[in-house]
N, CA, C and O atoms as a Maestro MAE file, in Angstrom:
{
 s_m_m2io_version
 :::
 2.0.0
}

f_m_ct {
 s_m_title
 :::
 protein
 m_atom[284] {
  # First column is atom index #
  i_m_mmod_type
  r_m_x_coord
  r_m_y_coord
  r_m_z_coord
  i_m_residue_number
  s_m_chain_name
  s_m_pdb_residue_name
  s_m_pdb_atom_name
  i_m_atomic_number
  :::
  1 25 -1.208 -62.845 -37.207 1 A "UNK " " N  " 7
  2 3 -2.556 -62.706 -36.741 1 A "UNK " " CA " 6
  3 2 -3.486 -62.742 -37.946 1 A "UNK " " C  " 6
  4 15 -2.997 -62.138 -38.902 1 A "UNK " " O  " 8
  5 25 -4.685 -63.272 -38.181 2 A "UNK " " N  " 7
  6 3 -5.470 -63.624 -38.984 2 A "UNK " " CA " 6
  7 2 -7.050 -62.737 -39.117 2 A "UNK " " C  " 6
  8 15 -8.147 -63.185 -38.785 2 A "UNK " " O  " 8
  9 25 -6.903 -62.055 -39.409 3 A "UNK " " N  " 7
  10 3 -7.814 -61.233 -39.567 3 A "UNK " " CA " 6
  11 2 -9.335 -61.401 -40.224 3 A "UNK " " C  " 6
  12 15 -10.242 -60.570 -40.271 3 A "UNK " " O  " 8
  13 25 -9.288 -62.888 -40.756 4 A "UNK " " N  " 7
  14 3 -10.639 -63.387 -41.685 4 A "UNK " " CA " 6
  15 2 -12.076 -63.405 -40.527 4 A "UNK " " C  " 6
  16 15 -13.210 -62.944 -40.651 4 A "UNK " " O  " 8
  17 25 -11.620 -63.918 -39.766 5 A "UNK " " N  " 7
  18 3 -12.637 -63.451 -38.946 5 A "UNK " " CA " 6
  19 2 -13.438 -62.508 -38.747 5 A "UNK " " C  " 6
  20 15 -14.667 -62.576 -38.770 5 A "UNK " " O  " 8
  21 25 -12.493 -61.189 -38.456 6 A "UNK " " N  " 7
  22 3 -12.940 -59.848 -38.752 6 A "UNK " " CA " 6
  23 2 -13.727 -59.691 -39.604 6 A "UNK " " C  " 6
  24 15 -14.840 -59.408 -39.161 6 A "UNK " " O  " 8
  25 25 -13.622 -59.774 -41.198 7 A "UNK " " N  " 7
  26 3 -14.382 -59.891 -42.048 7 A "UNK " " CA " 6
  27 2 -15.481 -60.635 -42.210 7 A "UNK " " C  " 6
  28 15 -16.302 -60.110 -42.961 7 A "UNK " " O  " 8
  29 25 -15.821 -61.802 -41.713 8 A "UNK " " N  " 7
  30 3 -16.879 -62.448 -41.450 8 A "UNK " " CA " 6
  31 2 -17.882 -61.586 -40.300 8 A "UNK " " C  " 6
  32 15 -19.065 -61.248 -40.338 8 A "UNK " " O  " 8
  33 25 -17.050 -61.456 -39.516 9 A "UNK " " N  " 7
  34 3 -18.459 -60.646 -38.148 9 A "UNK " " CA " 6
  35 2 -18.738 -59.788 -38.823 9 A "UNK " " C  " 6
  36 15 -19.940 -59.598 -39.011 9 A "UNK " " O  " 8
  37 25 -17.677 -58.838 -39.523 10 A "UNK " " N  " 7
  38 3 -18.353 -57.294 -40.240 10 A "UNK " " CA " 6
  39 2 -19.168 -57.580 -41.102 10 A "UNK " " C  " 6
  40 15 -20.150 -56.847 -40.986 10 A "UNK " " O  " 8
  41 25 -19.297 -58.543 -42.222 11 A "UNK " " N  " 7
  42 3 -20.204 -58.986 -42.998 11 A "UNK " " CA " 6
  43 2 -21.555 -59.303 -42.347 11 A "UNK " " C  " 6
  44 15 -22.600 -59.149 -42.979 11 A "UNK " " O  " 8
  45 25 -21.528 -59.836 -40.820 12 A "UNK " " N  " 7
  46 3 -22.732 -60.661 -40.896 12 A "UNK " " CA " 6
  47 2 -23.836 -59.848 -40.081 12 A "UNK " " C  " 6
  48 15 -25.065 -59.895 -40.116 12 A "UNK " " O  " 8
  49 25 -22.741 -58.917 -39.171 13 A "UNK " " N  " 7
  50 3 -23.268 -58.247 -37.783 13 A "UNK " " CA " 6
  51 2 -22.884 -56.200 -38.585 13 A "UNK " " C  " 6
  52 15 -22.043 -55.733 -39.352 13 A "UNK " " O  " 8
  53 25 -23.789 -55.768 -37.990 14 A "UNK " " N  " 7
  54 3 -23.365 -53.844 -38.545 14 A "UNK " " CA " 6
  55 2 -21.956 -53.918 -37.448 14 A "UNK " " C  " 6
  56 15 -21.745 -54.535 -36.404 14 A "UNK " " O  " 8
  57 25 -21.358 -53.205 -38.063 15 A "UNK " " N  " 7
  58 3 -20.409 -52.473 -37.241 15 A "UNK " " CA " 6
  59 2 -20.098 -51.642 -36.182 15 A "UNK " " C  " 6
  60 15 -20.233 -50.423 -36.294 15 A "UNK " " O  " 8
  61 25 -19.780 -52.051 -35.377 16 A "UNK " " N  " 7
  62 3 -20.032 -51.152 -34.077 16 A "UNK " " CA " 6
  63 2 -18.450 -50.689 -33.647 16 A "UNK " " C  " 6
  64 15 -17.861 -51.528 -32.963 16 A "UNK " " O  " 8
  65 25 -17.749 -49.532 -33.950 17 A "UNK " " N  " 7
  66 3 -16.606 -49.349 -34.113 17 A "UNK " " CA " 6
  67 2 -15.738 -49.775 -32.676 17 A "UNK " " C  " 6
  68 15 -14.866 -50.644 -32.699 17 A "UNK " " O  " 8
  69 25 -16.053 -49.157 -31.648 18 A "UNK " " N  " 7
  70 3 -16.011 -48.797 -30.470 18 A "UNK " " CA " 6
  71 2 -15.923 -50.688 -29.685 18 A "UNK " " C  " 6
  72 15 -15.296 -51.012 -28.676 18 A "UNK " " O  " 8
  73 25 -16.489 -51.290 -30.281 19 A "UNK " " N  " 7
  74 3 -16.388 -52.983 -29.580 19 A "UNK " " CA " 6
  75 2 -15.503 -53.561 -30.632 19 A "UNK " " C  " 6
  76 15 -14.874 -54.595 -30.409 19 A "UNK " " O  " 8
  77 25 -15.457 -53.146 -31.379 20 A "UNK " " N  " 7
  78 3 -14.310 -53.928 -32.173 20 A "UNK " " CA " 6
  79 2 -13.052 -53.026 -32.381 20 A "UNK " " C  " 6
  80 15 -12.607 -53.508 -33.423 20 A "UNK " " O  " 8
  81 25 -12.203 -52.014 -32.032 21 A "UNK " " N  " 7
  82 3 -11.521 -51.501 -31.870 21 A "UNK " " CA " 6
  83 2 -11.165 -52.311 -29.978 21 A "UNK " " C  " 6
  84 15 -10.063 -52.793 -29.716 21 A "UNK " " O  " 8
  85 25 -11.845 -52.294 -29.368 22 A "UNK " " N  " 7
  86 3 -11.502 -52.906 -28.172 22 A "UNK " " CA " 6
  87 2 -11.273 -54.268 -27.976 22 A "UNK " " C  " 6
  88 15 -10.611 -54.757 -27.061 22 A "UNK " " O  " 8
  89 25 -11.929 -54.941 -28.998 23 A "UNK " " N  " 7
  90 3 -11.656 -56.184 -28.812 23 A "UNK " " CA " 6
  91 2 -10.265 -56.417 -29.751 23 A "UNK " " C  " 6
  92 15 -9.311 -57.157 -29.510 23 A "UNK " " O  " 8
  93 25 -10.475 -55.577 -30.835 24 A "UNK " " N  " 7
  94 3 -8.588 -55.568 -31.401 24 A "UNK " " CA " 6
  95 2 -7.500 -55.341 -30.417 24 A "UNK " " C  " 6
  96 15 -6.449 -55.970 -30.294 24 A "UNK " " O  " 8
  97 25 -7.931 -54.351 -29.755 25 A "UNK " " N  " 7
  98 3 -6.643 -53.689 -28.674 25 A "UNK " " CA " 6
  99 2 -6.148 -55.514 -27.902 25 A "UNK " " C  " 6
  100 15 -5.112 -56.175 -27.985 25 A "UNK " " O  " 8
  101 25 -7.799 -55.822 -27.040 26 A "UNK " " N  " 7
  102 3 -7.017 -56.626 -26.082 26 A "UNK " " CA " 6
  103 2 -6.583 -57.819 -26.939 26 A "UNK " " C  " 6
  104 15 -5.615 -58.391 -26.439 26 A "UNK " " O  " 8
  105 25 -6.991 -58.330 -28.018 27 A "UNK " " N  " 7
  106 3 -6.145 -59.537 -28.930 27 A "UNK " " CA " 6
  107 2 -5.083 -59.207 -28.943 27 A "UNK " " C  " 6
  108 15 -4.231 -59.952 -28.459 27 A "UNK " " O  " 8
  109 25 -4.740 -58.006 -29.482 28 A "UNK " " N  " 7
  110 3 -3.136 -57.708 -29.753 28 A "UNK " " CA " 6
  111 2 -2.343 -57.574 -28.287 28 A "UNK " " C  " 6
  112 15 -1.491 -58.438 -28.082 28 A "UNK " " O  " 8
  113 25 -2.460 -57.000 -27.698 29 A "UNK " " N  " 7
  114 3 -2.139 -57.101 -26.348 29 A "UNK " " CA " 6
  115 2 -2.343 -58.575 -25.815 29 A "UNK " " C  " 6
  116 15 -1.320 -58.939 -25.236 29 A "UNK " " O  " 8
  117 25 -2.847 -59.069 -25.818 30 A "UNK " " N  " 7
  118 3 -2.624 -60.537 -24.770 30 A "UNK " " CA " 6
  119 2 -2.238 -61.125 -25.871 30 A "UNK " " C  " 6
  120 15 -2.540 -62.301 -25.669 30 A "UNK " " O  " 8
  121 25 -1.751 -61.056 -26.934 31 A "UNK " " N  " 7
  122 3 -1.039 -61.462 -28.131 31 A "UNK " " CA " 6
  123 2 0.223 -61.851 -27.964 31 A "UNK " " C  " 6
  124 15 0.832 -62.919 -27.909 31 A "UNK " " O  " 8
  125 25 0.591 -60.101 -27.861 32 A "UNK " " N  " 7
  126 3 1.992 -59.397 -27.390 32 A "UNK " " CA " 6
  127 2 2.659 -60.045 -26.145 32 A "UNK " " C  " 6
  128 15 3.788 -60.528 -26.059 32 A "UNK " " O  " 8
  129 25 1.718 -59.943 -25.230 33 A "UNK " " N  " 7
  130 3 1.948 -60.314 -23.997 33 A "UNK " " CA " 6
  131 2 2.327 -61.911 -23.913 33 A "UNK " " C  " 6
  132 15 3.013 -62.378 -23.003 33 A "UNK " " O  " 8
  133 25 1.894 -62.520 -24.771 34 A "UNK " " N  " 7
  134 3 2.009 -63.963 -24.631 34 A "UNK " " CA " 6
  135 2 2.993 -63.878 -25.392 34 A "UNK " " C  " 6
  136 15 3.706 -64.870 -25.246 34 A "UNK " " O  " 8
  137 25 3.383 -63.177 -26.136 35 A "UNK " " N  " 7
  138 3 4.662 -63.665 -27.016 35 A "UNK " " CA " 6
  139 2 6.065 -63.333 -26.366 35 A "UNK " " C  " 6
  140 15 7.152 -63.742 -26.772 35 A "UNK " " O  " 8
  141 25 5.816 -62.459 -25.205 36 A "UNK " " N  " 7
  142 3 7.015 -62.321 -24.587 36 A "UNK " " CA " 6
  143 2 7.079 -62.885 -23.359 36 A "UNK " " C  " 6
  144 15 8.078 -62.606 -22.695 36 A "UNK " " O  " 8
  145 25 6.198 -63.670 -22.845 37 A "UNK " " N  " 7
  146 3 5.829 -64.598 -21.600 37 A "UNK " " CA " 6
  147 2 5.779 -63.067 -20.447 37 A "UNK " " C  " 6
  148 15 6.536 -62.842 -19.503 37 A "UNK " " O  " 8
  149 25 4.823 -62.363 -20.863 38 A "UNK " " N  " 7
  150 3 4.298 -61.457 -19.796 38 A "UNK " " CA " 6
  151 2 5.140 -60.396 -19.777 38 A "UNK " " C  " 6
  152 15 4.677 -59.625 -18.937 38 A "UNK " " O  " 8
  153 25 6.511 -59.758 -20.433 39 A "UNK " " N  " 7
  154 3 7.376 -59.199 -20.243 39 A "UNK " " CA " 6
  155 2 6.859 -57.805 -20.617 39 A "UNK " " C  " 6
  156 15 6.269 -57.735 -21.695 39 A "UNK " " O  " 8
  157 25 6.989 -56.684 -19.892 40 A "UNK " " N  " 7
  158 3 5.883 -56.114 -20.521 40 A "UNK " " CA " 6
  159 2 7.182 -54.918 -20.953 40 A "UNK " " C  " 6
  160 15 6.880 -53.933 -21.627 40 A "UNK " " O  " 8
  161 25 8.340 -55.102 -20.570 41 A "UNK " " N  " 7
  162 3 9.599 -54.170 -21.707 41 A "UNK " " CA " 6
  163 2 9.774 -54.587 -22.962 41 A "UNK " " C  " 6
  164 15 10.169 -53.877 -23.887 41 A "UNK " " O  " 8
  165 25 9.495 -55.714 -23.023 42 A "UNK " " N  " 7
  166 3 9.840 -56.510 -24.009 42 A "UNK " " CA " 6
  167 2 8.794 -56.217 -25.146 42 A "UNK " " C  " 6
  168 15 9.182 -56.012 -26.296 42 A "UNK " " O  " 8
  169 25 7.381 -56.198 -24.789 43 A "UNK " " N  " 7
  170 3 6.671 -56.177 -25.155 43 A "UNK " " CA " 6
  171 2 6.237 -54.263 -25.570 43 A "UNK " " C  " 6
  172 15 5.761 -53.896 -26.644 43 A "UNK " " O  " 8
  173 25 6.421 -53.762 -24.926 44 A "UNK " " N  " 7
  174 3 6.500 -51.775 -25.526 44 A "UNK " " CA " 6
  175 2 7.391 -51.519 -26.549 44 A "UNK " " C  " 6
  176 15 7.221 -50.571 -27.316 44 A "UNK " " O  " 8
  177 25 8.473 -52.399 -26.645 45 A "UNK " " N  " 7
  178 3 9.516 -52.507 -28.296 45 A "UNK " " CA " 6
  179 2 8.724 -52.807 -29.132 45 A "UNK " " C  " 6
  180 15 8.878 -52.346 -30.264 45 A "UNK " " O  " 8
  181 25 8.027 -53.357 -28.949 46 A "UNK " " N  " 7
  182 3 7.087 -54.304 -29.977 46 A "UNK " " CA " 6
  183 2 6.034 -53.564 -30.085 46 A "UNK " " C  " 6
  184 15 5.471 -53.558 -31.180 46 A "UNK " " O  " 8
  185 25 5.716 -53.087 -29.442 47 A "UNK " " N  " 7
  186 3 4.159 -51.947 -29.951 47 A "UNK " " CA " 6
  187 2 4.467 -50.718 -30.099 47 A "UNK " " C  " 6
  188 15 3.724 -49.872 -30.597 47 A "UNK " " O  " 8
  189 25 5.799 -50.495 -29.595 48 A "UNK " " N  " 7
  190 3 6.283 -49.025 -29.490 48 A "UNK " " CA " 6
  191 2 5.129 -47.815 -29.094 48 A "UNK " " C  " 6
  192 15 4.674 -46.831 -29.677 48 A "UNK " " O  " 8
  193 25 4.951 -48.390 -27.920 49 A "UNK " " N  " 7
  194 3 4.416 -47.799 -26.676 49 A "UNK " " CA " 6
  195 2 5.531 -47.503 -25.354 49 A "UNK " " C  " 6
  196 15 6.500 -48.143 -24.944 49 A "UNK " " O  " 8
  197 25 4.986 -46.408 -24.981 50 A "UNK " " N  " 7
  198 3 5.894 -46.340 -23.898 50 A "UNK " " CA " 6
  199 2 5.493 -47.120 -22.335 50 A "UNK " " C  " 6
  200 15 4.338 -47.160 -21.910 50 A "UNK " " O  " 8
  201 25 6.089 -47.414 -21.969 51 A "UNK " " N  " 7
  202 3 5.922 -48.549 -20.751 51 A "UNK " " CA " 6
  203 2 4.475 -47.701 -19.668 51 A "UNK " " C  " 6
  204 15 3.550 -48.181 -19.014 51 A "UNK " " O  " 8
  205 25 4.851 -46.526 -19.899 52 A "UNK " " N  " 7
  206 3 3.349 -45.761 -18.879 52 A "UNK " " CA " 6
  207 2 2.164 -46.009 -19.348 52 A "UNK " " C  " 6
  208 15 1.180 -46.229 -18.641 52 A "UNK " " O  " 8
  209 25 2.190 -45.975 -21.383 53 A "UNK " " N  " 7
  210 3 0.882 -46.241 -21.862 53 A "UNK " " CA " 6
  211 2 0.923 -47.634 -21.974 53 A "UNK " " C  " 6
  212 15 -0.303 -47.685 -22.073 53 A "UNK " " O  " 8
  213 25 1.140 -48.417 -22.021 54 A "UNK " " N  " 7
  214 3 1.304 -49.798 -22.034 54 A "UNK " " CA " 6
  215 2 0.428 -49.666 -20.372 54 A "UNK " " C  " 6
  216 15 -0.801 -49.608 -20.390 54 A "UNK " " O  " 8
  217 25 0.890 -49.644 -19.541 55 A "UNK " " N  " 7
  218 3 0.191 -49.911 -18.097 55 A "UNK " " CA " 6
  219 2 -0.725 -49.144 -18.158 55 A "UNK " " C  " 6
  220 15 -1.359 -49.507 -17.167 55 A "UNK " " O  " 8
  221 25 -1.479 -48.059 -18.733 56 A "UNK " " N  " 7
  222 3 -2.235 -47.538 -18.716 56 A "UNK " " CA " 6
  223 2 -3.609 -48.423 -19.745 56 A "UNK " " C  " 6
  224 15 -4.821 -48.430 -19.526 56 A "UNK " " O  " 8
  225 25 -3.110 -48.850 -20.460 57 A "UNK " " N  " 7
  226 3 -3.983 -49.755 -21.867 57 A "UNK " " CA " 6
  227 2 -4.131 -51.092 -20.978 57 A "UNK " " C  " 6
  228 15 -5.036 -51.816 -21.394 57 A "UNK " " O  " 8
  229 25 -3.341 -51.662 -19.672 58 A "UNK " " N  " 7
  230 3 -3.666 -52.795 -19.053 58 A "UNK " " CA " 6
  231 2 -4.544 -52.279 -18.005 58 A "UNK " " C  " 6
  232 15 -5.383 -53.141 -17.742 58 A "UNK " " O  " 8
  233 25 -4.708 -51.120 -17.229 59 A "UNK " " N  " 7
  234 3 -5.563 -50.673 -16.338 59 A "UNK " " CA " 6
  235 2 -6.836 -50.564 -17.262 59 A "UNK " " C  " 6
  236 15 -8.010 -50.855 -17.032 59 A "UNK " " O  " 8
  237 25 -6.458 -50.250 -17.947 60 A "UNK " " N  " 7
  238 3 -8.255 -49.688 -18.653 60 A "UNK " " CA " 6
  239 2 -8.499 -51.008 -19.043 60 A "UNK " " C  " 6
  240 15 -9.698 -50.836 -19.260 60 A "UNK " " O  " 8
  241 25 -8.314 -52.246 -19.319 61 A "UNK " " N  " 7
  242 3 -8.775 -53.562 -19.415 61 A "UNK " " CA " 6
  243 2 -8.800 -54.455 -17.996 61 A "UNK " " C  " 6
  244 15 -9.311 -55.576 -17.989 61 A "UNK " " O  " 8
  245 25 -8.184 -53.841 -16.751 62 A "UNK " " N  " 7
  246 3 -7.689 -54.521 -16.217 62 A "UNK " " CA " 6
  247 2 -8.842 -56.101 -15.659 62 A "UNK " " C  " 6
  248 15 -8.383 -57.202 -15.355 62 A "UNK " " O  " 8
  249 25 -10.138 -55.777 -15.670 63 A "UNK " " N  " 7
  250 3 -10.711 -57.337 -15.475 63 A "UNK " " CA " 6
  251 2 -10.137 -57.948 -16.210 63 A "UNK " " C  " 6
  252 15 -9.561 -58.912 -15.704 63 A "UNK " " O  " 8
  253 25 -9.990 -57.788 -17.512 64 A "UNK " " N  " 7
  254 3 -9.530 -59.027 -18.226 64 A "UNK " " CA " 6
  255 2 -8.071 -59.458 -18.228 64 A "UNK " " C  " 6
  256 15 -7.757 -60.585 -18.612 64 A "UNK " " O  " 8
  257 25 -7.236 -58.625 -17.829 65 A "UNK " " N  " 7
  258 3 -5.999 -58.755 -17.997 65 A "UNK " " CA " 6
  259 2 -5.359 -59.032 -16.581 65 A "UNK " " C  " 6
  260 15 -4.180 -59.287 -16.331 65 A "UNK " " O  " 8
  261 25 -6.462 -58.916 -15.687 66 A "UNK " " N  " 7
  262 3 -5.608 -59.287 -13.861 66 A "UNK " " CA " 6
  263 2 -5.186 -60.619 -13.966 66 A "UNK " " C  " 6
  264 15 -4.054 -60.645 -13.483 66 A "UNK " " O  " 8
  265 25 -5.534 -61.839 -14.379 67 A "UNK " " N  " 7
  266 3 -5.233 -63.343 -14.002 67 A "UNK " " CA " 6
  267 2 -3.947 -63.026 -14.983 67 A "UNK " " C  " 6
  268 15 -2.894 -63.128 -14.354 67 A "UNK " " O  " 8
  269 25 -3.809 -62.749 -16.048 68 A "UNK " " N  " 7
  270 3 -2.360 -62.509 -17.205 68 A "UNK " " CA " 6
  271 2 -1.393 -62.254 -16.177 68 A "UNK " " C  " 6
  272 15 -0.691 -63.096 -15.617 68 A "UNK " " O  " 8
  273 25 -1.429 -60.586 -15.913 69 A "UNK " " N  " 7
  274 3 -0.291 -60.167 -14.862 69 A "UNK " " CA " 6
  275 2 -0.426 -60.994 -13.850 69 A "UNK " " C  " 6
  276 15 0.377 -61.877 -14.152 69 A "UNK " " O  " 8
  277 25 -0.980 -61.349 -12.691 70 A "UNK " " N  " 7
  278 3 -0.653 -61.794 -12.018 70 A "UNK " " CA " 6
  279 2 0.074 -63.150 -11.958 70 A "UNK " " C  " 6
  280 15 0.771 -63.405 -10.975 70 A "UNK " " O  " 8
  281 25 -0.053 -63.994 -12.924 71 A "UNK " " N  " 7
  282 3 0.457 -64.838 -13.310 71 A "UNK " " CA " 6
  283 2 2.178 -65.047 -13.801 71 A "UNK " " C  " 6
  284 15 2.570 -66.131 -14.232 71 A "UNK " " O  " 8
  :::
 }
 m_bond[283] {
  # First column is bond index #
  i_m_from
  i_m_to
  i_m_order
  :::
  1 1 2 1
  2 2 3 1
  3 3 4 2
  4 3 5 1
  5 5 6 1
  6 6 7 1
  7 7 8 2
  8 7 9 1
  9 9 10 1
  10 10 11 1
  11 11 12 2
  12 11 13 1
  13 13 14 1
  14 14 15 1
  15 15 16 2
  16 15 17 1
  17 17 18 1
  18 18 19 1
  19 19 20 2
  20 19 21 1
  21 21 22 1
  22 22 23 1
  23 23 24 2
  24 23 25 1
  25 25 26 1
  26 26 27 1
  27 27 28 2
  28 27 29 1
  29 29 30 1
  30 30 31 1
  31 31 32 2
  32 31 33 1
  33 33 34 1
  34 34 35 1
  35 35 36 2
  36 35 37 1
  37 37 38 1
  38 38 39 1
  39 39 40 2
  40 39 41 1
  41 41 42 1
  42 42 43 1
  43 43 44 2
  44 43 45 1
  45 45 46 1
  46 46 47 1
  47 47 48 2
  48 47 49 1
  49 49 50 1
  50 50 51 1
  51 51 52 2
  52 51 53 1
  53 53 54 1
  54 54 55 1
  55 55 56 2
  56 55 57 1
  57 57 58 1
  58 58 59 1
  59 59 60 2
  60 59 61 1
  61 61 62 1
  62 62 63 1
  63 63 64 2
  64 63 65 1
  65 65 66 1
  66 66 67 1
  67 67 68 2
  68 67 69 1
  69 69 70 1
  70 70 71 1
  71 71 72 2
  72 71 73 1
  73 73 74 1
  74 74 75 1
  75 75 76 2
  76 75 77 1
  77 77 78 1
  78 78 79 1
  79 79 80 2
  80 79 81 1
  81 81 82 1
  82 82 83 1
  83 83 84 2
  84 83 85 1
  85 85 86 1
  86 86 87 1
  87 87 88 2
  88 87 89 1
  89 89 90 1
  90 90 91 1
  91 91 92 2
  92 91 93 1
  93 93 94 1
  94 94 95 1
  95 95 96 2
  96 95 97 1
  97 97 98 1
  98 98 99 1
  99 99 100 2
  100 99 101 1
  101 101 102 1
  102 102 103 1
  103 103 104 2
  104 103 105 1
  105 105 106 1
  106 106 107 1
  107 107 108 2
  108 107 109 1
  109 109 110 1
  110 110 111 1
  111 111 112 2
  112 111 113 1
  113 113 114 1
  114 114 115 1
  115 115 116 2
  116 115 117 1
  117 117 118 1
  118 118 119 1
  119 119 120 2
  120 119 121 1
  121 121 122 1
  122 122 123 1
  123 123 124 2
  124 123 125 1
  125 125 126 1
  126 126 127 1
  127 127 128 2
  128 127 129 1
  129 129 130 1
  130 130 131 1
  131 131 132 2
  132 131 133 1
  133 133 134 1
  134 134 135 1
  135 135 136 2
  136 135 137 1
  137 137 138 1
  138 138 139 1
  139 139 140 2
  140 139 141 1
  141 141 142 1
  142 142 143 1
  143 143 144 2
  144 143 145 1
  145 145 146 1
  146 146 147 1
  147 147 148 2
  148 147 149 1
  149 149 150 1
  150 150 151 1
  151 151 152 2
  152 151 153 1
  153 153 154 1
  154 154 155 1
  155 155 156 2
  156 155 157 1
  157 157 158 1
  158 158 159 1
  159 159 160 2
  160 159 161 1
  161 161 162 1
  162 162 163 1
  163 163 164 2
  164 163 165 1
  165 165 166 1
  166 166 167 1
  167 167 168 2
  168 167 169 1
  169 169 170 1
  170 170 171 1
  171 171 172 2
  172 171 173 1
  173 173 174 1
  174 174 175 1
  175 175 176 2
  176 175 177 1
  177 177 178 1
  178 178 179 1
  179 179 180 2
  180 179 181 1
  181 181 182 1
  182 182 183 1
  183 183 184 2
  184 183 185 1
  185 185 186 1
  186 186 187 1
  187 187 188 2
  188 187 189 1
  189 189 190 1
  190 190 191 1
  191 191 192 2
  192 191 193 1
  193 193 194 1
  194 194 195 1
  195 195 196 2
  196 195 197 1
  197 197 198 1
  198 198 199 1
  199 199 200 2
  200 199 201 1
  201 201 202 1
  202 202 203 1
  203 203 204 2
  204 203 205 1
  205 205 206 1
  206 206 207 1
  207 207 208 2
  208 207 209 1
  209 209 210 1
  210 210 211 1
  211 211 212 2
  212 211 213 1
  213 213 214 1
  214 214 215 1
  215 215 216 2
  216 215 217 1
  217 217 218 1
  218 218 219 1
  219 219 220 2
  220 219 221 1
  221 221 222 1
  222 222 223 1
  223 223 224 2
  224 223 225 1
  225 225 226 1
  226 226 227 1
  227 227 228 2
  228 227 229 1
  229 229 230 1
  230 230 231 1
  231 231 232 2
  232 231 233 1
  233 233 234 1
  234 234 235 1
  235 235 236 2
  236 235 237 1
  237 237 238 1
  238 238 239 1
  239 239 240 2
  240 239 241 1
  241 241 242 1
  242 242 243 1
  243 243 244 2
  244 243 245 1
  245 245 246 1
  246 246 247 1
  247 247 248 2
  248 247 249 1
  249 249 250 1
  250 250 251 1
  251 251 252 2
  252 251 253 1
  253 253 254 1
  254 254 255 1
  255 255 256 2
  256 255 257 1
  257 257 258 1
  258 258 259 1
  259 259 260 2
  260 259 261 1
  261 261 262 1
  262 262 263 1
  263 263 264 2
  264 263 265 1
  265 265 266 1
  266 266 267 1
  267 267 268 2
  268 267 269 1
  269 269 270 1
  270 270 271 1
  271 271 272 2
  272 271 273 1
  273 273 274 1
  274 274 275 1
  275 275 276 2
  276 275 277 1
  277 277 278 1
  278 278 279 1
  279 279 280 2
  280 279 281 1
  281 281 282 1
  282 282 283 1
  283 283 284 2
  :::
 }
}
């Protein structure tokens, strides 16, 4: 994952912790998620989350993440 980006918005825009901590979460997560083709056991090894907070981190996104799962 490439993080230069990051550094460019923080440079150009103030920091707003709270939108960019969220927008990290769901990159890494639909990251994750794509790297295991949706598997979401597969994918709590890998974040070492437990499968409840894992579904709990997809409910609290869930607009963005309903077409993913359902898919």
């Amino acid at each position: 994952m490439c993080f230069g980006r990051w550094r460019k918005t923080i440079a150009l825009n103030p920091l707003d912790f709270k939108s960019t901590a969220k927008d990290f979460e769901i990159g890494l997560f639909r990251w994750v998620l794509e790297q295991n083709q949706v598997n979401q056991s597969k994918s709590v090894e890998i974040l070492n989350l437990s499968y409840h907070r894992l579904r709990g981190y997809l409910r609290k996104y869930d607009p963005l993440f309903q077409s993913r799962i359902a898919s």
